[in-house]
C-alpha positions in Angstrom: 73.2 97.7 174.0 72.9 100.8 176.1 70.5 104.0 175.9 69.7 106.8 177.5 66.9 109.6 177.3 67.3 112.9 176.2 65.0 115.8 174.8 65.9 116.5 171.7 65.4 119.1 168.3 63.2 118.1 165.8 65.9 119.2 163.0 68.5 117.1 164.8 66.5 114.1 163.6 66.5 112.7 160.5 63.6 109.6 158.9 64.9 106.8 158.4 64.6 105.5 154.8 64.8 102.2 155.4 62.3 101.6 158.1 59.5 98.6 157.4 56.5 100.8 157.8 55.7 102.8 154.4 52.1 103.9 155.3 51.2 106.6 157.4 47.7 107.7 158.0 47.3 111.8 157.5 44.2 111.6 159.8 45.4 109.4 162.3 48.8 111.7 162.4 46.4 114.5 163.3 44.6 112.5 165.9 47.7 111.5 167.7 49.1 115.1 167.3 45.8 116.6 169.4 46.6 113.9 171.6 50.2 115.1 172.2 49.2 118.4 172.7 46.5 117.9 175.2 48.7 114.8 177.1 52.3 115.2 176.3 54.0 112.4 174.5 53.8 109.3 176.8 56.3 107.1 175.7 59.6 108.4 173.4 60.7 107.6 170.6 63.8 105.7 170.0 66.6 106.8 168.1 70.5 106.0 166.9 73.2 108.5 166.4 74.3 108.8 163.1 77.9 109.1 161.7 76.9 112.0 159.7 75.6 113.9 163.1 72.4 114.2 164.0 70.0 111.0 165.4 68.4 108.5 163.0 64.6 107.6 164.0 65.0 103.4 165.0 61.3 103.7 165.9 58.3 106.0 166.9 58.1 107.4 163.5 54.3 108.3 164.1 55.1 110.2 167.0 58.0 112.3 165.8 55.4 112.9 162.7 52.7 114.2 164.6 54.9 116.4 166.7 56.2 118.3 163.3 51.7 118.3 163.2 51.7 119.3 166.8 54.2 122.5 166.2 56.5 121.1 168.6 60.5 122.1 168.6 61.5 119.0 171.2 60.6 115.3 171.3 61.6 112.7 174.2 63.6 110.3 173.0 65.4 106.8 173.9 69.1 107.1 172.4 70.3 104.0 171.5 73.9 102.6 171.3 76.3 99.7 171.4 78.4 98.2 174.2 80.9 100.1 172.8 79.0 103.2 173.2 79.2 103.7 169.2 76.0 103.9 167.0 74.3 100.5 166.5 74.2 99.3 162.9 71.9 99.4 160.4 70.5 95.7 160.9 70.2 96.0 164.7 68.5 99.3 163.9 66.0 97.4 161.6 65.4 94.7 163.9 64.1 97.2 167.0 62.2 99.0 164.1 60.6 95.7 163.4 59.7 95.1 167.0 58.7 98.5 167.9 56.1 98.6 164.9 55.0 94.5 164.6 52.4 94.8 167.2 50.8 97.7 166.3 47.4 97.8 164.6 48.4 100.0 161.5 51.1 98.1 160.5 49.7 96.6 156.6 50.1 93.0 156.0 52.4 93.4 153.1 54.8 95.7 155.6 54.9 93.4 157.6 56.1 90.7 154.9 58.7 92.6 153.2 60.0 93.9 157.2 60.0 89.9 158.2 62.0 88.7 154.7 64.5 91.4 155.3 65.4 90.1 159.3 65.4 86.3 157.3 67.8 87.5 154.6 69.9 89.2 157.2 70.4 86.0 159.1 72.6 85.3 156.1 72.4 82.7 152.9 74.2 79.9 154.7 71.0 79.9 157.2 68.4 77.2 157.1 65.3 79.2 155.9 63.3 76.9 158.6 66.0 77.7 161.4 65.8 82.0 160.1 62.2 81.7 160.2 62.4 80.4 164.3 65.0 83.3 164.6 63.3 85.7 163.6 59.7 84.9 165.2 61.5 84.4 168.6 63.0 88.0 167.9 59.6 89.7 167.1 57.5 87.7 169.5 55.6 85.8 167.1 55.1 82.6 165.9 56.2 80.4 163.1 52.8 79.9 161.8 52.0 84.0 161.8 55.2 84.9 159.8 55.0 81.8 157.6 51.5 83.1 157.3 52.9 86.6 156.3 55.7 85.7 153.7 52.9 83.4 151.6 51.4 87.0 151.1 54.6 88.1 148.9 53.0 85.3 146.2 50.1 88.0 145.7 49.2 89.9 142.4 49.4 93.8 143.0 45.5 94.5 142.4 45.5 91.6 145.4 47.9 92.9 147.9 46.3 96.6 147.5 43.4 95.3 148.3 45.0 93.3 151.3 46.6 96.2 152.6 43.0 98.4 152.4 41.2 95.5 154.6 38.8 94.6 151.9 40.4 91.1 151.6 41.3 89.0 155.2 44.8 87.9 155.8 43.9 84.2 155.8 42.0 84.3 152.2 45.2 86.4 151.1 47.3 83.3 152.1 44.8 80.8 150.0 44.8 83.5 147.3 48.4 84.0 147.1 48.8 80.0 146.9 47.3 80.6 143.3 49.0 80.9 140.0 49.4 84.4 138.9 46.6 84.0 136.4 44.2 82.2 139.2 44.5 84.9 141.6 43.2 87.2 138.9 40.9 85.1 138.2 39.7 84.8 141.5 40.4 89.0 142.1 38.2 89.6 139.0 35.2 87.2 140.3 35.6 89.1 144.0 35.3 92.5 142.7 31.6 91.7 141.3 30.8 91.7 145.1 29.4 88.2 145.0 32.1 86.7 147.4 32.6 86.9 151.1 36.1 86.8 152.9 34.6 83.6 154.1 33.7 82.0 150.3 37.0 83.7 149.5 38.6 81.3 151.6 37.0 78.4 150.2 36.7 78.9 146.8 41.1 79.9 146.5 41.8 76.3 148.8 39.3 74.6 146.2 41.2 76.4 143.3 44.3 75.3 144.7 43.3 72.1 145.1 42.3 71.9 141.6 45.0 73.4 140.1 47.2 69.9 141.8 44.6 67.4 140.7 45.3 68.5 137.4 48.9 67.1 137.2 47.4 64.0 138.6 46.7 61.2 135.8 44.4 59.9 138.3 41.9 62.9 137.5 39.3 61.7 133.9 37.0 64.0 133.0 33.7 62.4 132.1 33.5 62.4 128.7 36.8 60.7 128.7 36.0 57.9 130.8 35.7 54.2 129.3 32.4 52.6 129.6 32.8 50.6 132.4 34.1 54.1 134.0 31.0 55.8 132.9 28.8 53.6 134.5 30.3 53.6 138.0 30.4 57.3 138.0 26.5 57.0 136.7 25.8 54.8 139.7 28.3 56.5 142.1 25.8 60.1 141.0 22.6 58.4 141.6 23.5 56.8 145.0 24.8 60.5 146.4 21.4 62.1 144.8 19.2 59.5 146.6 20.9 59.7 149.8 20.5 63.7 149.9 17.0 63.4 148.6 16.4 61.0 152.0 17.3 64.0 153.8 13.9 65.4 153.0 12.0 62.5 154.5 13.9 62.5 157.8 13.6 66.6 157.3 9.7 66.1 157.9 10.4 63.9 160.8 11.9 65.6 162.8 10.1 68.8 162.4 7.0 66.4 163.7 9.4 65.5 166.3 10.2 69.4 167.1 7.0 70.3 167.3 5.9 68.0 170.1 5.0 68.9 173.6 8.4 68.5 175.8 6.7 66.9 178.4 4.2 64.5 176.5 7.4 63.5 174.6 9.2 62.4 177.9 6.3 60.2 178.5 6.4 58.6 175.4 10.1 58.2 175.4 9.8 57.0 179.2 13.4 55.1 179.9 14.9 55.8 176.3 15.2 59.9 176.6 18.4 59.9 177.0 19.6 57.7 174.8 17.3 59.5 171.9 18.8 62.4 173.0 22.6 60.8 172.1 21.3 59.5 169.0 20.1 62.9 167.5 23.6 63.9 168.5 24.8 61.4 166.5 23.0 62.6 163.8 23.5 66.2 164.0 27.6 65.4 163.6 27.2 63.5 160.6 24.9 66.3 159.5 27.2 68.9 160.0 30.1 67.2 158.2 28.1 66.6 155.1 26.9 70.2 154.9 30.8 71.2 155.2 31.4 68.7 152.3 28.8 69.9 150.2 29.7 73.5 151.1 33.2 72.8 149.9 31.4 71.2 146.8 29.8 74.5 146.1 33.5 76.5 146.5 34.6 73.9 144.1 31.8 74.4 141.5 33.0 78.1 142.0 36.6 77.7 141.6 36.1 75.5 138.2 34.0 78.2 136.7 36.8 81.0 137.5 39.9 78.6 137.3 41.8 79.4 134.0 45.6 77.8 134.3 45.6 74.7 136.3 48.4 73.6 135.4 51.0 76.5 136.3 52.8 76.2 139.2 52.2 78.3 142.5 55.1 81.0 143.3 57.8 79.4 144.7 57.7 81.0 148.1 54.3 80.6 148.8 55.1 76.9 148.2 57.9 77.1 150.9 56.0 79.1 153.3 53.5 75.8 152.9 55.7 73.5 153.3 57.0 75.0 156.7 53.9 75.2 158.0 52.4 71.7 156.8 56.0 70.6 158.7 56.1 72.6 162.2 52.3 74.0 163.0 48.5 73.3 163.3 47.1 75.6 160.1 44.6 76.8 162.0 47.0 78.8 164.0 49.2 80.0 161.0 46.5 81.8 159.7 44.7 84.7 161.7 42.0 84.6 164.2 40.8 88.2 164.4 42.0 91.3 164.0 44.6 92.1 166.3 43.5 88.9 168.4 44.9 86.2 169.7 47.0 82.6 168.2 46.8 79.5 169.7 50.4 80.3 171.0 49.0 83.7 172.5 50.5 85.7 169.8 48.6 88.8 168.3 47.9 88.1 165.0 45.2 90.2 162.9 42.7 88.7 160.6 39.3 89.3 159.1 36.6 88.4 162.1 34.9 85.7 159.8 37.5 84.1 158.3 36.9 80.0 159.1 39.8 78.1 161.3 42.0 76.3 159.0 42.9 71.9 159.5 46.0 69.8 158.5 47.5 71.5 155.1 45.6 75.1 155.1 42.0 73.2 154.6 39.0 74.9 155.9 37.8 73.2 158.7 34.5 71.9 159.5 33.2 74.5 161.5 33.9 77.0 159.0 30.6 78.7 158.3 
């Protein structure tokens, strides 16, 4: 592919139509346009001739925007071609369009899904969609896990993805949301708009929904007032047992807040030869505590979910359920969904998310460190 730089009139250059990015911020425009003025454009824009005359914008769309802002009559630019010298075509165009605007903060979630299912349909329909999806994440300089992460979003209701695309819902409680049925994520949508849920109870309460809507097909799943009476007893037994062992908690609750209050030093003395392994043994304890908060955390998102669940038994949309099944097969969840916005993968990737969205284990399951 060759290219060259040359200054060039605004009116030789023409939008391009097709171009993944379909929101541009007025205010930011105007920003970038002072900027322009005051600096000079700093890097140029890239564009391809077209047959028709004139140059087609591959990317730098922003920057050819604010310099119509800006007043300007010129605008640097990168003129790609061929090997053949002739105008590149109109997937190679996309692809650099793709590239040039993945890893830039503006860039809405949902672009980014509808730009990365347009480079996997262009690898053809006799591709592998596993063996597009490595393609195309080698292409753009992401991962699997992050474009996976970014197709489950086409699953979402509208009401969802606009809200997605404003910030007010995370990209990983998107993918959980989007995992719903149709009616589920409105369900959950409606529940979120009271204001009663974070991104982070988001997160929880969709998985728990999902999770529900599965143990419904299950014939393994008796409600309680359908349960024999042998059934009924166990589950009476199973309830007591659970109560009593979180009503202990109390007890040992007013030990060691005796324990916590004691003099550091008075307490080595009485512990003379055994500190340490005290010290181990609280450890202990403060691991199995933190794993049976988590499950009775998760027990609260699924009290949640029942009350705002309304069709268990649809299925999810079928390419959220692929996009799973890719990433249950090749990644760790908890680096298929997003760690911060704009941050980091596991792999080093930039990936954004909401800043207190919970790591994700084995299947897209909130981990135990979630908070």
């Amino acid at each position: 592919m060759g290219t060259k730089t040359a200054s060039l009139k605004l009116v030789q250059i023409h939008r391009n139509e097709g171009q993944p990015r379909e929101h541009f911020d007025e205010a930011e425009l105007t920003e970038l346009a002072d900027s322009i003025n005051e600096h000079g454009l700093l890097q140029p824009i890239v564009v391809r001739k077209r047959e028709q005359g004139g140059y087609e914008i591959v990317a730098g769309e922003r920057r050819f925007r604010a310099h119509e802002i800006a007043g300007k009559i010129t605008i640097d630019a990168r003129i790609i071609t061929g090997n053949d010298g002739e105008a590149i075509d109109d997937a190679a165009a996309f692809e650099k369009a793709m590239v040039e605007n993945i890893n830039r903060a503006d860039m809405l979630p949902l672009e980014e899904a509808k730009g990365f299912k347009k480079l996997i349909d262009m690898q053809g329909p006799d591709v592998e969609l596993k063996d597009a999806t490595q393609t195309v994440a080698k292409k753009v300089s992401k991962t699997v896990q992050y474009i996976n992460a970014r197709l489950a979003l086409l699953g979402l209701r509208a009401e969802v993805a606009s809200a997605v695309n404003l910030g007010h819902i995370g990209t990983q409680a998107a993918v959980q949301i989007a995992a719903l049925t149709k009616d589920n994520q409105k369900g959950i949508f409606e529940k979120w708009k009271k204001g009663d849920l974070t991104d982070n109870q988001l997160v929880h309460i969709a998985y728990a929904m999902r999770k529900q809507e599965k143990a419904a097909t299950q014939t393994s799943m008796v409600a309680v007032d359908e349960m024999t009476p042998d059934q009924k007893a166990e589950h009476t037994k199973e309830t007591t047992k659970t109560k009593t062992a979180l009503d202990e908690i109390e007890r040992l609750c007013g030990l060691l807040d005796g324990i916590a209050k004691m003099d550091a030093q008075h307490l080595s003395k009485l512990l003379a030869g055994e500190v340490g392994q005290r010290l181990e043994q609280l450890d202990r304890a403060a691991k199995h505590l933190e794993k049976a908060r988590f499950q009775v955390r998760q027990a609260v998102a699924h009290a949640a979910a029942s009350s705002i669940i309304v069709s268990a038994e649809a299925e999810a949309p079928n390419l959220v359920a692929e996009a799973e099944a890719l990433m249950a097969a090749n990644v760790e969840p908890e680096a298929a969904v997003d760690a911060s916005a704009d941050g980091q993968d596991s792999e080093g990737a930039t990936v954004p998310q909401a800043a207190d969205e919970p790591e994700m284990a084995d299947g897209g399951e909130p981990t135990e460190t979630a908070a």
